[in-house]
N, C-alpha and C positions, 0 to 999 in steps of 0.2 A: 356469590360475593355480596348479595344483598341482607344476611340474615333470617331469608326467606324462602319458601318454597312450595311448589303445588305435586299434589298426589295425586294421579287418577288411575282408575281402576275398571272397566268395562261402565256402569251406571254410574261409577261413583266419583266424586271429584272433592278433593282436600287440601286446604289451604293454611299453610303453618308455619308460623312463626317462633324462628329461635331465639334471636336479641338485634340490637345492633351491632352493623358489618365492622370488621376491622379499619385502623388506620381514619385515612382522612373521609371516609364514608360513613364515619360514627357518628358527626352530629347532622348527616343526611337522610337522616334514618327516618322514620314518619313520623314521629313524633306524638305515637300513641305508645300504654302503658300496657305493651300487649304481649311479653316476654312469654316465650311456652303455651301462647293461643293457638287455637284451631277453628275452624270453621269449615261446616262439610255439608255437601247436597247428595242425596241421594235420588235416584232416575229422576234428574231436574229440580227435586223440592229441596229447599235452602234447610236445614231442622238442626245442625248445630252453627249458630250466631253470630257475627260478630255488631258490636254497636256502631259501627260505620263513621260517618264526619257529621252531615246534618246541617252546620252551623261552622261560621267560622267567626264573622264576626257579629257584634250585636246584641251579643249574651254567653260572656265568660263562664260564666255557672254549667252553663249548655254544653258550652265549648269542651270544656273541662271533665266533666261528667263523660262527655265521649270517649274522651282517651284514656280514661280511668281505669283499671284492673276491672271495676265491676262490671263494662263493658265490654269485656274478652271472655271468653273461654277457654281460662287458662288457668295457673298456678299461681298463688302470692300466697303470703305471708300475712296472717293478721295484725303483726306489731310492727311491721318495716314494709313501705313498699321497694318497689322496682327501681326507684330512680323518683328524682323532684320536676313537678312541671313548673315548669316557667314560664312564659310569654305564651301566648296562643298558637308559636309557632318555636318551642324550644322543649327541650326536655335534656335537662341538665343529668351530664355522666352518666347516660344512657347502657346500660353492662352490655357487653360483647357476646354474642349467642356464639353458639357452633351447631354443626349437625351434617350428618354424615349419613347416606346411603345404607339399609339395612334388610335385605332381601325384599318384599315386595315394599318397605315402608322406608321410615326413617327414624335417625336415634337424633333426638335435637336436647341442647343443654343450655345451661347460662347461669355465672354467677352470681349468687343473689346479694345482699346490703348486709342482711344479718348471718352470711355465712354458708361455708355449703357448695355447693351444685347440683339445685335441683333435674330430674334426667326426665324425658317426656318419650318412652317409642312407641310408634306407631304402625300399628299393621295392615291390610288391608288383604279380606280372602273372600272370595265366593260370596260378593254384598253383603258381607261383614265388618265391622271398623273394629280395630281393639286397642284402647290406647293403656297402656300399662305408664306409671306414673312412679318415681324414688323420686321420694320427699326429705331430700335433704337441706332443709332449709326449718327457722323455727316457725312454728305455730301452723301449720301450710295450713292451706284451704284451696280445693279444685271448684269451678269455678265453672257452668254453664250459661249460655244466654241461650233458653229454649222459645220454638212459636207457644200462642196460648193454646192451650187445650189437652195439656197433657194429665194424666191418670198415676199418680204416684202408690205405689203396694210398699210395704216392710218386709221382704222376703228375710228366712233364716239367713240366706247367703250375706244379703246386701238389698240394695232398693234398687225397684222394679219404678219406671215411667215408659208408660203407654200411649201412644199417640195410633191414627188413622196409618196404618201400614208401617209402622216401624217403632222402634221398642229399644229405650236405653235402661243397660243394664250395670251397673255399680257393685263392684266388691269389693274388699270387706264392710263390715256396718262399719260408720263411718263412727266419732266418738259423739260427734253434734251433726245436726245438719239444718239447714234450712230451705225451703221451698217459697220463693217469695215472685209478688207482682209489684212488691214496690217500687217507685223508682225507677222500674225498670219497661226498658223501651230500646229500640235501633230504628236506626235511619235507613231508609232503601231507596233514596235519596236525596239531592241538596236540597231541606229543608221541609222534608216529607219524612215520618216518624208513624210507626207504630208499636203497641203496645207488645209485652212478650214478658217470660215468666226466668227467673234463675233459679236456679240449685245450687248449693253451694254445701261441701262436703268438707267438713273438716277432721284433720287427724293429730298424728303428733310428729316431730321431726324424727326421721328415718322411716315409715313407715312406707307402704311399696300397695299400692290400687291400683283396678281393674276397670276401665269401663269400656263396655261392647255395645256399640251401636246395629241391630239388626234390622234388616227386612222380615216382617209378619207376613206369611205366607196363610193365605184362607186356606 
């Protein structure tokens, strides 16, 4: 009833976010912009992100920037976000998640501003991730916050990133994409920040991706 939920899996542990809970727990919600996020460690290592708190008071910019979409690893929209921030500690009409149990994973949803319900499930097998994505919503853009040092290829399928023992893999080509270190940073804690890289996949509304998170076996 929080909106929220963890995955684990023998090494793997997953953390995900539907919307905000129903009822009077709607504006209890955390008050990040983190609708249809994930974030996942694999045997111990943290490799998909989330941008964390950092900062509460002191520097609204900061503040702000944390609870942002581009700070999840999620789903939005390029012309509408999730919901309005307001106050350092508000986030105005926050939309209602759901998500419901789905053999080893979970099927999580939430209505978006510009229309739609976008659908996120996720599977988990054998140190495998597989999050398959319906993009009902307009302009969508999937959304990673990776560590630095990964290795991007253009495969015919879709884009290939390579890291030291594990490997995310993106289907279909997306229609744009971008690979960036701008801006972009999390918190690993109150007021400790490091640097880290996004991906960001864009498509068209209805359109249905793939991305698989592996263990690289020598």
């Amino acid at each position: 009833d929080q909106g929220m939920g963890v995955i684990r899996d023998d090494d793997i542990v997953l953390n995900f976010v539907a919307g905000a809970p129903p009822g009077n727990r709607r504006q209890g919600s955390h008050r990040h912009l983190d609708m249809l996020s994930v974030c996942l460690s694999l045997n111990g290592e943290e490799i998909i992100l989330d941008g964390g708190t950092g900062a509460y008071f002191g520097n609204e910019e900061l503040r702000n920037n944390l609870r942002s979409e581009l700070s999840h690893s999620g789903v939005r929209s390029k012309i509408s976000g999730w919901a309005k921030v307001g106050g350092l500690f508000e986030i105005r009409n926050p939309p209602e998640g759901k998500f419901e149990r789905m053999g080893s994973g979970a099927r999580i949803s939430c209505p978006h501003p510009s229309g739609g319900i976008p659908v996120r499930e996720i599977q988990t097998h054998e140190g495998e991730v597989v999050i398959s994505d319906f993009l009902d919503l307009e302009e969508p853009v999937i959304s990673f916050l990776l560590p630095k040092g990964g290795h991007l290829s253009q495969l015919d399928e879709g884009i290939s990133i390579d890291f030291a023992g594990w490997r995310l893999l993106h289907s279909p080509s997306p229609s744009n994409y971008s690979f960036t270190s701008d801006n972009c940073f999390r918190s690993t804690g109150y007021g400790i920040f490091e640097d880290s890289d996004r991906i960001e996949f864009e498509y068209t509304r209805g359109s249905v991706s793939e991305t698989r998170i592996q263990l690289i076996h020598d």
